[in-house]
CHARMM-style PDB file with segment names, atoms N, HN, CA, C and O in Angstrom:
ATOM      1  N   UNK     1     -71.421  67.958  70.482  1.00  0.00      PROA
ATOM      2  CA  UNK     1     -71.352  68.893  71.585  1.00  0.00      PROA
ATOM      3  C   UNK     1     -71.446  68.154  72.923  1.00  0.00      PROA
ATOM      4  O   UNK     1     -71.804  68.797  73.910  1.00  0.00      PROA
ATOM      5  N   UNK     2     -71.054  66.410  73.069  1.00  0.00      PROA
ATOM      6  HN  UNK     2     -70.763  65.888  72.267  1.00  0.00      PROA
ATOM      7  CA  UNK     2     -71.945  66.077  74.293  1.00  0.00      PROA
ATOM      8  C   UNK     2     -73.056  66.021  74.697  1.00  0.00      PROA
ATOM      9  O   UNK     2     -73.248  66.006  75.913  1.00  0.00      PROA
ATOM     10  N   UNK     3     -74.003  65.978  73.887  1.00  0.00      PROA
ATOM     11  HN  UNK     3     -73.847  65.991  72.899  1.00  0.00      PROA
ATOM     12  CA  UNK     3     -75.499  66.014  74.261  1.00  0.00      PROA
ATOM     13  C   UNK     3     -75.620  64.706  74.352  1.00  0.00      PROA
ATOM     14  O   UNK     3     -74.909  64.185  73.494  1.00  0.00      PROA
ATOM     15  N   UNK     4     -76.251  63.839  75.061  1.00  0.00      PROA
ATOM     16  HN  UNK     4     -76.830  64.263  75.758  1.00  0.00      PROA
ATOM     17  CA  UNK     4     -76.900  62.748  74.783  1.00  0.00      PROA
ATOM     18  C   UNK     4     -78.338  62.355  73.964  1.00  0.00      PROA
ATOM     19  O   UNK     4     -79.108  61.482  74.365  1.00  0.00      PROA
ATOM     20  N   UNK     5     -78.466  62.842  73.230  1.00  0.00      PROA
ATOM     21  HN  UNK     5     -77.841  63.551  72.904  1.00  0.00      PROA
ATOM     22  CA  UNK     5     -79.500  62.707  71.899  1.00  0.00      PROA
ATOM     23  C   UNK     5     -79.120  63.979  71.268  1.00  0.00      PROA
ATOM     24  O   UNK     5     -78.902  65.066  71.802  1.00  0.00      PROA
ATOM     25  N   UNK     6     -79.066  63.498  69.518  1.00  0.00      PROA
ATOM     26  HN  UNK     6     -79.243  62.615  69.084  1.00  0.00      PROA
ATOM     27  CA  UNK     6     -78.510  64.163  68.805  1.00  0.00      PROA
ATOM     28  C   UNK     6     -79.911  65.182  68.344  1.00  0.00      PROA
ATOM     29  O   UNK     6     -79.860  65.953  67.386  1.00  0.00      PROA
ATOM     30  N   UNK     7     -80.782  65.058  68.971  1.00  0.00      PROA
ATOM     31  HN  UNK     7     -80.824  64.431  69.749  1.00  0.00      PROA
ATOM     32  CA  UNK     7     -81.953  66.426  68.492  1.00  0.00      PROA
ATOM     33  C   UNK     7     -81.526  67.112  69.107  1.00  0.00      PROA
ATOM     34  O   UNK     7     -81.229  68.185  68.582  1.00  0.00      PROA
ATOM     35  N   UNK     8     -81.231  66.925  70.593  1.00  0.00      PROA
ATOM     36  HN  UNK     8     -81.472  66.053  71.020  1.00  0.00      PROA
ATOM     37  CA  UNK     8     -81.096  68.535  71.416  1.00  0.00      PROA
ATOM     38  C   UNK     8     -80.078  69.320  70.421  1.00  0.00      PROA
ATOM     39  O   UNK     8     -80.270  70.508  70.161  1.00  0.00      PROA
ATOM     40  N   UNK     9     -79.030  68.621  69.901  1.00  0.00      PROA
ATOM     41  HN  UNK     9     -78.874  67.656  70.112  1.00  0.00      PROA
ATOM     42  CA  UNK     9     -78.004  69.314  69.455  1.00  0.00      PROA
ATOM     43  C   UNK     9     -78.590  70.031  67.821  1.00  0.00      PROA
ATOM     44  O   UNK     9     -78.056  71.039  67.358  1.00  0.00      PROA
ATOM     45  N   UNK    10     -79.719  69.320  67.129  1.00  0.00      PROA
ATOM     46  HN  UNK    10     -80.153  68.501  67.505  1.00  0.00      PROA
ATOM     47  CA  UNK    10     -79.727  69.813  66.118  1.00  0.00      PROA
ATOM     48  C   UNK    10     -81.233  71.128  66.274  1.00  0.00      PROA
ATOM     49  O   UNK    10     -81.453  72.135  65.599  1.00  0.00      PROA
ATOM     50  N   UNK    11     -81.981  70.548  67.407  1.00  0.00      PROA
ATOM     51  HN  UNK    11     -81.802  69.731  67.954  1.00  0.00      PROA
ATOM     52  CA  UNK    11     -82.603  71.614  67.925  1.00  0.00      PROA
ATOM     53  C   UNK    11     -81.973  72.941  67.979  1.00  0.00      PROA
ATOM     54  O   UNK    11     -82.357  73.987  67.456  1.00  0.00      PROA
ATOM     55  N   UNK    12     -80.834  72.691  68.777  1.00  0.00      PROA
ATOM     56  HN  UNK    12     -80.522  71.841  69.202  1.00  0.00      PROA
ATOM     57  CA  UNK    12     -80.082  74.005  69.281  1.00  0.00      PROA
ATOM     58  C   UNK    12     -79.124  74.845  68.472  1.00  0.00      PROA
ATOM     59  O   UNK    12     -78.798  76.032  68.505  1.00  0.00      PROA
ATOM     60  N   UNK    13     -78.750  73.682  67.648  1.00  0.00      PROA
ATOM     61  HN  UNK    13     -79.015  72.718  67.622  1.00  0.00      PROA
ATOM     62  CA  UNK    13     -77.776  74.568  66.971  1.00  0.00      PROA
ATOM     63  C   UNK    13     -77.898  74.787  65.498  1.00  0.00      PROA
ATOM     64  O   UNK    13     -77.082  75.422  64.830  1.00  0.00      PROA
ATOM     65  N   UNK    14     -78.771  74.323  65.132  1.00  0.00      PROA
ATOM     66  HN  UNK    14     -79.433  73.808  65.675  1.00  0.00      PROA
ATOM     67  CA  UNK    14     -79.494  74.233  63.409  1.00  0.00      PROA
ATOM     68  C   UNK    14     -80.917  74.671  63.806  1.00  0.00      PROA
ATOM     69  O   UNK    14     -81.810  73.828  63.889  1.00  0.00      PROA
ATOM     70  N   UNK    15     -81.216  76.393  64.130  1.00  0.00      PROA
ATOM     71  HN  UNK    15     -80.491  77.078  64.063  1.00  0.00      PROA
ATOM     72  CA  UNK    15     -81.766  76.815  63.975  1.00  0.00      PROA
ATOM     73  C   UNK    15     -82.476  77.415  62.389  1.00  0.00      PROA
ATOM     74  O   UNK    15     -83.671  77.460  62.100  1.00  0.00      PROA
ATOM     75  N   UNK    16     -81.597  77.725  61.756  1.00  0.00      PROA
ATOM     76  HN  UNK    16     -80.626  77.688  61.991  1.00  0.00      PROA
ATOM     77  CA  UNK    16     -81.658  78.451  60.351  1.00  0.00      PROA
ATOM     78  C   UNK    16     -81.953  77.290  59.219  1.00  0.00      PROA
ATOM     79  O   UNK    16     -81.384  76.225  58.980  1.00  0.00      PROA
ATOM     80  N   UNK    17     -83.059  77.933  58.639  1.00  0.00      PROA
ATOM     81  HN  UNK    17     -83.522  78.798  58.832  1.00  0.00      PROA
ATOM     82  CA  UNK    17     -83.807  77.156  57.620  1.00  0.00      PROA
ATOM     83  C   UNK    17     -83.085  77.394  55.896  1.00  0.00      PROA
ATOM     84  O   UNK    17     -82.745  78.465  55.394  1.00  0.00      PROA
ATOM     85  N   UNK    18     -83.030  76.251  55.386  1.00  0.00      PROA
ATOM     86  HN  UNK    18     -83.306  75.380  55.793  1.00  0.00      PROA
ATOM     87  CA  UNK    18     -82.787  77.001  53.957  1.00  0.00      PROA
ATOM     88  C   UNK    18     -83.455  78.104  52.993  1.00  0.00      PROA
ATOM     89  O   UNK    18     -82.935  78.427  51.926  1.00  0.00      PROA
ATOM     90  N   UNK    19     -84.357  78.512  53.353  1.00  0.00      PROA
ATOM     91  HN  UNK    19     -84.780  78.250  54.220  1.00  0.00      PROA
ATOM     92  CA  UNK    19     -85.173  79.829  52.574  1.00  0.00      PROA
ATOM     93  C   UNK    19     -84.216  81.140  53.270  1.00  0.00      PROA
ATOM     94  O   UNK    19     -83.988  82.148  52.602  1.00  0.00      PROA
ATOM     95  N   UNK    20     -83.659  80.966  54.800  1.00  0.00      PROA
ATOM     96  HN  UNK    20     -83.844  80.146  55.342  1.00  0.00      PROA
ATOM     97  CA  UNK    20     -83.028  81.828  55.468  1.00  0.00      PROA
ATOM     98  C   UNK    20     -81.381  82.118  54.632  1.00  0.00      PROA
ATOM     99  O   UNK    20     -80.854  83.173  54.279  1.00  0.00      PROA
ATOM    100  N   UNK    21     -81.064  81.141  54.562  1.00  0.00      PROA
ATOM    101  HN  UNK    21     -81.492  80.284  54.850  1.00  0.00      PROA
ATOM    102  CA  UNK    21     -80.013  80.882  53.922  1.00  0.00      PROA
ATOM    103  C   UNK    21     -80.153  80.880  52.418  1.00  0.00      PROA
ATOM    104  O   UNK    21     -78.990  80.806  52.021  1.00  0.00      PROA
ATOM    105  N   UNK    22     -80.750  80.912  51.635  1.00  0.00      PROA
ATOM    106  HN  UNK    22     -81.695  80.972  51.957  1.00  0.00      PROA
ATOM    107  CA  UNK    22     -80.872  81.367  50.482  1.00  0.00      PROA
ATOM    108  C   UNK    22     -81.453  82.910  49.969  1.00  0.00      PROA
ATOM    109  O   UNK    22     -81.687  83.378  48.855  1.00  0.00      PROA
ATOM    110  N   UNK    23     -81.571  83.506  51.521  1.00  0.00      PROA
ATOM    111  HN  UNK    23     -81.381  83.125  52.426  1.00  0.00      PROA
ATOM    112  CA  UNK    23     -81.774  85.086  51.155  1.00  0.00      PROA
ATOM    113  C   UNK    23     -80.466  85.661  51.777  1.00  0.00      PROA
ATOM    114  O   UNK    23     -80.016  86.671  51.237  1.00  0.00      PROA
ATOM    115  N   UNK    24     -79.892  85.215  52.699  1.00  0.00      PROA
ATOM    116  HN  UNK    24     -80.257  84.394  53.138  1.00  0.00      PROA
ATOM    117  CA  UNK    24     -79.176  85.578  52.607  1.00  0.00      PROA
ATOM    118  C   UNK    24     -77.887  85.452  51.915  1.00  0.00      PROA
ATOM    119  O   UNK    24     -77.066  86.326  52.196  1.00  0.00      PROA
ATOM    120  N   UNK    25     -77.326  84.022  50.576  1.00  0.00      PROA
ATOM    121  HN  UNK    25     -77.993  83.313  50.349  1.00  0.00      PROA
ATOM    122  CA  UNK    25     -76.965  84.646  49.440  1.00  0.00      PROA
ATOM    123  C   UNK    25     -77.572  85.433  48.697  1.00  0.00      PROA
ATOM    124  O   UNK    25     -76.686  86.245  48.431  1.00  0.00      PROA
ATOM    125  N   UNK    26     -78.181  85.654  48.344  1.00  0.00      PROA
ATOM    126  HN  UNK    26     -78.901  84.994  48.560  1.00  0.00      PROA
ATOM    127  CA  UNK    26     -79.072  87.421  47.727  1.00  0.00      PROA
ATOM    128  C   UNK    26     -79.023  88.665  48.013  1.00  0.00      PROA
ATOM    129  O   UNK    26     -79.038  89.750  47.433  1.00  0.00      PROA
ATOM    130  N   UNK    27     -78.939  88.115  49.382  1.00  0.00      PROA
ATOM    131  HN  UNK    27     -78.926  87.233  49.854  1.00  0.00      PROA
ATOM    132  CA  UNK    27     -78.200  89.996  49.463  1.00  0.00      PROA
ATOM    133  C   UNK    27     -76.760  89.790  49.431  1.00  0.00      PROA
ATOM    134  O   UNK    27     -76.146  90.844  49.591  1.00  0.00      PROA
ATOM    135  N   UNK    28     -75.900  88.575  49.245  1.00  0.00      PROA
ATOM    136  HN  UNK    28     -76.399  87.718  49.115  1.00  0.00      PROA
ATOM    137  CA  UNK    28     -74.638  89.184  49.594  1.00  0.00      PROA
ATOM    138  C   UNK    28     -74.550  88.856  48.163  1.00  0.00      PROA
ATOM    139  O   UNK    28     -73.505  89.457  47.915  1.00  0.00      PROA
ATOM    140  N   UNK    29     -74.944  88.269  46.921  1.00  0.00      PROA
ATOM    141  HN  UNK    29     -75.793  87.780  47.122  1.00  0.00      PROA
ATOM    142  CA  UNK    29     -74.772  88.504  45.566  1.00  0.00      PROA
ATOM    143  C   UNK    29     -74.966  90.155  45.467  1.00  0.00      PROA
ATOM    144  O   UNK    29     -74.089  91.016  45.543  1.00  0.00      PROA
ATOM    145  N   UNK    30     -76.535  90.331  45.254  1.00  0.00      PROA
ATOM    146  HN  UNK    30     -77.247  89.632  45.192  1.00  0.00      PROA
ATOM    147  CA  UNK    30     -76.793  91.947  44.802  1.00  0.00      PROA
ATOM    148  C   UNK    30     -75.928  92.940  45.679  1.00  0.00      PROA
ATOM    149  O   UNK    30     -75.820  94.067  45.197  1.00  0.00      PROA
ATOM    150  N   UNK    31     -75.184  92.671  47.097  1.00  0.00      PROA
ATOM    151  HN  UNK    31     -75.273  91.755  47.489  1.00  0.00      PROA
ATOM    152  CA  UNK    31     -74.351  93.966  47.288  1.00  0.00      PROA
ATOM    153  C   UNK    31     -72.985  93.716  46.481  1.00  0.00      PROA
ATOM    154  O   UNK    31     -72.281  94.678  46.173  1.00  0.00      PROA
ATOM    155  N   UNK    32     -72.649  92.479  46.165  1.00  0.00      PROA
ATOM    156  HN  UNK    32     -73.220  91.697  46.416  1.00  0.00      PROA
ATOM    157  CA  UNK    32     -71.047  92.367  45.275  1.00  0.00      PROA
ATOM    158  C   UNK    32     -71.596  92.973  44.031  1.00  0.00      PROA
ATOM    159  O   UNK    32     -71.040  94.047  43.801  1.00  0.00      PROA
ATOM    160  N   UNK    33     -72.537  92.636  43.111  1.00  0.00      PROA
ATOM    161  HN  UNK    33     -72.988  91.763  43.298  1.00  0.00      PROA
ATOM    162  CA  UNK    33     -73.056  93.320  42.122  1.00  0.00      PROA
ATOM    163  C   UNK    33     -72.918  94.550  42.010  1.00  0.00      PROA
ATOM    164  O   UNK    33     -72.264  95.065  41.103  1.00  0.00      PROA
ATOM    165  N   UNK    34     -73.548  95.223  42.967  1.00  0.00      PROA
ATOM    166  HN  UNK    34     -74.079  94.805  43.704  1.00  0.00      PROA
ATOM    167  CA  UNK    34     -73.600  96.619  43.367  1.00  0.00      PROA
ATOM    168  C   UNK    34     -72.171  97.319  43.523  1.00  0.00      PROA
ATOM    169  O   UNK    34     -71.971  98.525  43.385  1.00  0.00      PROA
ATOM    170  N   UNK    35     -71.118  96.254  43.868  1.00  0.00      PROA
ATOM    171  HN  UNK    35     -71.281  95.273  43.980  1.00  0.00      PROA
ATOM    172  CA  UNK    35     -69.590  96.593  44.384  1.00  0.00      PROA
ATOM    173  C   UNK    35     -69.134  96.470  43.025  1.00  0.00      PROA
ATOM    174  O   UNK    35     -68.244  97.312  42.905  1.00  0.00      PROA
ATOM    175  N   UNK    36     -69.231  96.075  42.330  1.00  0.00      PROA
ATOM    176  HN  UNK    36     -69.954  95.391  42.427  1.00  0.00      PROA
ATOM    177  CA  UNK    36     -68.646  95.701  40.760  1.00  0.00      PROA
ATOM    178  C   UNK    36     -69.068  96.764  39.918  1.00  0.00      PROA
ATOM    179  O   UNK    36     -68.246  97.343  39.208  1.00  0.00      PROA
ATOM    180  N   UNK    37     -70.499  97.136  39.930  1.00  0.00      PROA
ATOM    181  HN  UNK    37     -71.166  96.665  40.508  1.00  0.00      PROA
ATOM    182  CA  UNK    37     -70.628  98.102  38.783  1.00  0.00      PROA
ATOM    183  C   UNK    37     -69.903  99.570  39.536  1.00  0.00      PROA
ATOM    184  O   UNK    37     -69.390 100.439  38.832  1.00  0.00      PROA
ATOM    185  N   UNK    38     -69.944  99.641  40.621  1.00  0.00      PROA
ATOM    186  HN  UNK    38     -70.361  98.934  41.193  1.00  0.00      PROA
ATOM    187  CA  UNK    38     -69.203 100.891  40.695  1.00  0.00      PROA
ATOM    188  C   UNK    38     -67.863 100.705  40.786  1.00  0.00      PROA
ATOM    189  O   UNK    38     -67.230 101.712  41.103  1.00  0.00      PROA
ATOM    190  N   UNK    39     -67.235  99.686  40.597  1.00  0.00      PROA
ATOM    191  HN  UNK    39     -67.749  98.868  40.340  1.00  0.00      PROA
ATOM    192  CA  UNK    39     -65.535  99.858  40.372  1.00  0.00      PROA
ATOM    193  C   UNK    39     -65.623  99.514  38.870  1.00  0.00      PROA
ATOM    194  O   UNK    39     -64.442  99.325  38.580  1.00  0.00      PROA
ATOM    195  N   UNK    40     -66.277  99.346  37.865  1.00  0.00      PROA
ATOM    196  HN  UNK    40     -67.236  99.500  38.101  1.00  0.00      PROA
ATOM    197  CA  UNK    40     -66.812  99.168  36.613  1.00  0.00      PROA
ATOM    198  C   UNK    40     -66.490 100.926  36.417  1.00  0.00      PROA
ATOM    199  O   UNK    40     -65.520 101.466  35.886  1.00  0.00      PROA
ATOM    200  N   UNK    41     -67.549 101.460  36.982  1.00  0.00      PROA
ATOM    201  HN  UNK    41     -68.337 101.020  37.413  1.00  0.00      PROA
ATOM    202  CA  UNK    41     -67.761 103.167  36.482  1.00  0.00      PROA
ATOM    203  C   UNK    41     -66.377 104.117  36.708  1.00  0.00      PROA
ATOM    204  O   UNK    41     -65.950 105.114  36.125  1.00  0.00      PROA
ATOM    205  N   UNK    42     -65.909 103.335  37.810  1.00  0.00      PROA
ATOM    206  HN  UNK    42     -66.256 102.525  38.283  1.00  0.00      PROA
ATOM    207  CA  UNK    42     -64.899 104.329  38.837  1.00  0.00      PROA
ATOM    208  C   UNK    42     -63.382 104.307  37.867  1.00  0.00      PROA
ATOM    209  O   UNK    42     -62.546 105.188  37.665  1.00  0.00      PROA
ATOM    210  N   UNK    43     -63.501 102.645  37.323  1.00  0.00      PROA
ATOM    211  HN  UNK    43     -64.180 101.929  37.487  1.00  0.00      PROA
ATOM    212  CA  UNK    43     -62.358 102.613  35.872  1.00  0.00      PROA
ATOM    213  C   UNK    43     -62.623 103.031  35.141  1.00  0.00      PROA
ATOM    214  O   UNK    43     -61.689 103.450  34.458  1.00  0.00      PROA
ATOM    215  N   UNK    44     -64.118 103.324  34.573  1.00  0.00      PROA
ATOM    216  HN  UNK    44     -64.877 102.984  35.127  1.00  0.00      PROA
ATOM    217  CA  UNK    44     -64.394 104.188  32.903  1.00  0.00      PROA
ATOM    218  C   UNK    44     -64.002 105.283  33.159  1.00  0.00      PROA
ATOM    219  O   UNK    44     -63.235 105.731  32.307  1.00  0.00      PROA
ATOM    220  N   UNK    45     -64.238 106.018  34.117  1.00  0.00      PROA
ATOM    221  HN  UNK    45     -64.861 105.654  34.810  1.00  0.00      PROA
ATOM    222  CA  UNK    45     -64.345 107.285  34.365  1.00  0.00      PROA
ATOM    223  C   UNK    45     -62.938 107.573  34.138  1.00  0.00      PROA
ATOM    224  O   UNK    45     -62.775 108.560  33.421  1.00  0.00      PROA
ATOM    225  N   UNK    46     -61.445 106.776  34.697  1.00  0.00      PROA
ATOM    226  HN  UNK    46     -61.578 105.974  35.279  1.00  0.00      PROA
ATOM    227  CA  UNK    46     -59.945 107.677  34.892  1.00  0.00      PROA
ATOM    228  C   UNK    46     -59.925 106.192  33.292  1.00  0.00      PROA
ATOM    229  O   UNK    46     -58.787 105.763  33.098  1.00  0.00      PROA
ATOM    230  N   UNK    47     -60.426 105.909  32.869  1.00  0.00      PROA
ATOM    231  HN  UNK    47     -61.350 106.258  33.027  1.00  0.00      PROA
ATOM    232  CA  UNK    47     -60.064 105.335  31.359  1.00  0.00      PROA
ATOM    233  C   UNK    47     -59.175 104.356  31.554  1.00  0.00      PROA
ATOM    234  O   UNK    47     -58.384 104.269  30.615  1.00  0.00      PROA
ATOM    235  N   UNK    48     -58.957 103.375  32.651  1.00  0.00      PROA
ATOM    236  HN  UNK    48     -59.599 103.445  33.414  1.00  0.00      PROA
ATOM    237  CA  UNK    48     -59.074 102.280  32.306  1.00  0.00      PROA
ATOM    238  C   UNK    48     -59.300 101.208  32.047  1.00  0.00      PROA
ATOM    239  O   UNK    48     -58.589 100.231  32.282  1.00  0.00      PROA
ATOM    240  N   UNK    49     -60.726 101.249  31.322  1.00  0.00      PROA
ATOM    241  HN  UNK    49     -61.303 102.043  31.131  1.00  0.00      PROA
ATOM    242  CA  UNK    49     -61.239 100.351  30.764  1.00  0.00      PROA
ATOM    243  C   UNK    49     -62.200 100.884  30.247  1.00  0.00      PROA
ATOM    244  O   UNK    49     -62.803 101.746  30.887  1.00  0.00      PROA
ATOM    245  N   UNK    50     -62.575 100.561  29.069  1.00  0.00      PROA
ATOM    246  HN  UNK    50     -62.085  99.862  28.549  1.00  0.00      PROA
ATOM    247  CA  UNK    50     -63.441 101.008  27.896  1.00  0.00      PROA
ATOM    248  C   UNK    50     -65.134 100.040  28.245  1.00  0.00      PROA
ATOM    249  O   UNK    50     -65.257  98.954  28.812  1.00  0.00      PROA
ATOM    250  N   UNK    51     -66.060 100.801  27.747  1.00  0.00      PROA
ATOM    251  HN  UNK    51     -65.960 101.683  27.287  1.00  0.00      PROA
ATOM    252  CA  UNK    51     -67.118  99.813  27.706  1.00  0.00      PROA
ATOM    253  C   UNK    51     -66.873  98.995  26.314  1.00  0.00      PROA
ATOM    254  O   UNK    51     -66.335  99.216  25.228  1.00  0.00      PROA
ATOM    255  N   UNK    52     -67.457  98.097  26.853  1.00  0.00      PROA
ATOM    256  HN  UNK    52     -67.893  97.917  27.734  1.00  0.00      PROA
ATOM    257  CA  UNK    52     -67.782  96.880  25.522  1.00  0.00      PROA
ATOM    258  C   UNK    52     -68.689  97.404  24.752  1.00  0.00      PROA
ATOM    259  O   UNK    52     -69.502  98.131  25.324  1.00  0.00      PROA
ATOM    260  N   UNK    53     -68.795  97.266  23.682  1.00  0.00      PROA
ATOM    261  HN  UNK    53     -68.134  96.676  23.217  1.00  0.00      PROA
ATOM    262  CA  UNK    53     -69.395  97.854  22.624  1.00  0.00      PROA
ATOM    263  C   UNK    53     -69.636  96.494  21.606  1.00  0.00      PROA
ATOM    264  O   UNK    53     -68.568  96.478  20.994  1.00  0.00      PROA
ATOM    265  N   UNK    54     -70.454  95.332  21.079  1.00  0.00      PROA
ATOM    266  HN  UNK    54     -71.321  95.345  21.576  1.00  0.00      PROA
ATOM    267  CA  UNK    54     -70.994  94.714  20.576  1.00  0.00      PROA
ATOM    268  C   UNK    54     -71.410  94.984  18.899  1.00  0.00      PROA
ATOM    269  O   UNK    54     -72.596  94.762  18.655  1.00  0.00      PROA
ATOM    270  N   UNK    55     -70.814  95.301  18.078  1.00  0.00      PROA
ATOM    271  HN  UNK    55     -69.850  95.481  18.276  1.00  0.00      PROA
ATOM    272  CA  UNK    55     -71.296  95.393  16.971  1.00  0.00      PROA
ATOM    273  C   UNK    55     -71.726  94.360  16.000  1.00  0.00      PROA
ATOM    274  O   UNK    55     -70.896  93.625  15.464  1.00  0.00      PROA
ATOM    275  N   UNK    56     -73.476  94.250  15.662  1.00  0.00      PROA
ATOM    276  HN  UNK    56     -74.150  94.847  16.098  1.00  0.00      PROA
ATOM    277  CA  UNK    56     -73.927  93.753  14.753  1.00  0.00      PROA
ATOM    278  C   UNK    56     -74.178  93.770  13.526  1.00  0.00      PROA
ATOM    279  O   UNK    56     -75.011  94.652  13.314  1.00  0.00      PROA
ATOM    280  N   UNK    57     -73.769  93.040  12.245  1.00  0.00      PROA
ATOM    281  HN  UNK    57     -73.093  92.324  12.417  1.00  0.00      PROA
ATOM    282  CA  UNK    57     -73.633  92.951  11.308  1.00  0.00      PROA
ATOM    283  C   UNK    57     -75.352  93.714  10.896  1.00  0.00      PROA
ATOM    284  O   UNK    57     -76.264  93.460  11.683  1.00  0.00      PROA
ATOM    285  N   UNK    58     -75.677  94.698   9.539  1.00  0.00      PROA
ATOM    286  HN  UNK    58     -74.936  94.905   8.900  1.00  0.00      PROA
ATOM    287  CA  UNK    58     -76.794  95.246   9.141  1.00  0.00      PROA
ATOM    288  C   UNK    58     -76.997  94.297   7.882  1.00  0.00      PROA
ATOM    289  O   UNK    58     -76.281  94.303   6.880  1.00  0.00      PROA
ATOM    290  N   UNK    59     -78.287  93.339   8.147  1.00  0.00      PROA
ATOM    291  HN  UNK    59     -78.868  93.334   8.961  1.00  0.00      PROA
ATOM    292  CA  UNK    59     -78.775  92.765   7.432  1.00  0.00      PROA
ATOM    293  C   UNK    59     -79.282  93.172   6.308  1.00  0.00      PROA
ATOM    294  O   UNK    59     -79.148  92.446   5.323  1.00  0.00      PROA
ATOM    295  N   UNK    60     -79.982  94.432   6.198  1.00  0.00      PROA
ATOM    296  HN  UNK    60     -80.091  95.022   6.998  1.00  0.00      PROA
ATOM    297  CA  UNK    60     -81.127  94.882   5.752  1.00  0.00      PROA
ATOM    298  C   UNK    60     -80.926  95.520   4.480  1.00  0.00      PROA
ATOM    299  OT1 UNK    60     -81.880  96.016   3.880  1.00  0.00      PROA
TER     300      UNK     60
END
């Protein structure tokens, strides 16, 4: 930026800490999450796309 010492510049412009930055991927994971299961529901609902269904073999 032209500063003559590179603190002023990291003073000034590297405010944000990594704990800051690691919440804020968290909320922008859990709102895509949140964006997925309802285009998840919004296709079951007009049928296209089925839930997964997992069937396990009965041991017993």
């Amino acid at each position: 930026m032209g500063h003559s010492d590179i603190g002023i510049t990291l003073n000034v412009y590297t405010h944000i800490k990594f704990d800051d930055a690691q919440k804020e991927v968290e909320v922008i994971q859990a709102r895509q999450q949140k964006e997925m299961e309802s285009v998840r529901e919004e296709l079951e609902k007009v049928g296209e796309i089925q839930p997964k269904v997992i069937r396990f073999p009965n041991k017993a």
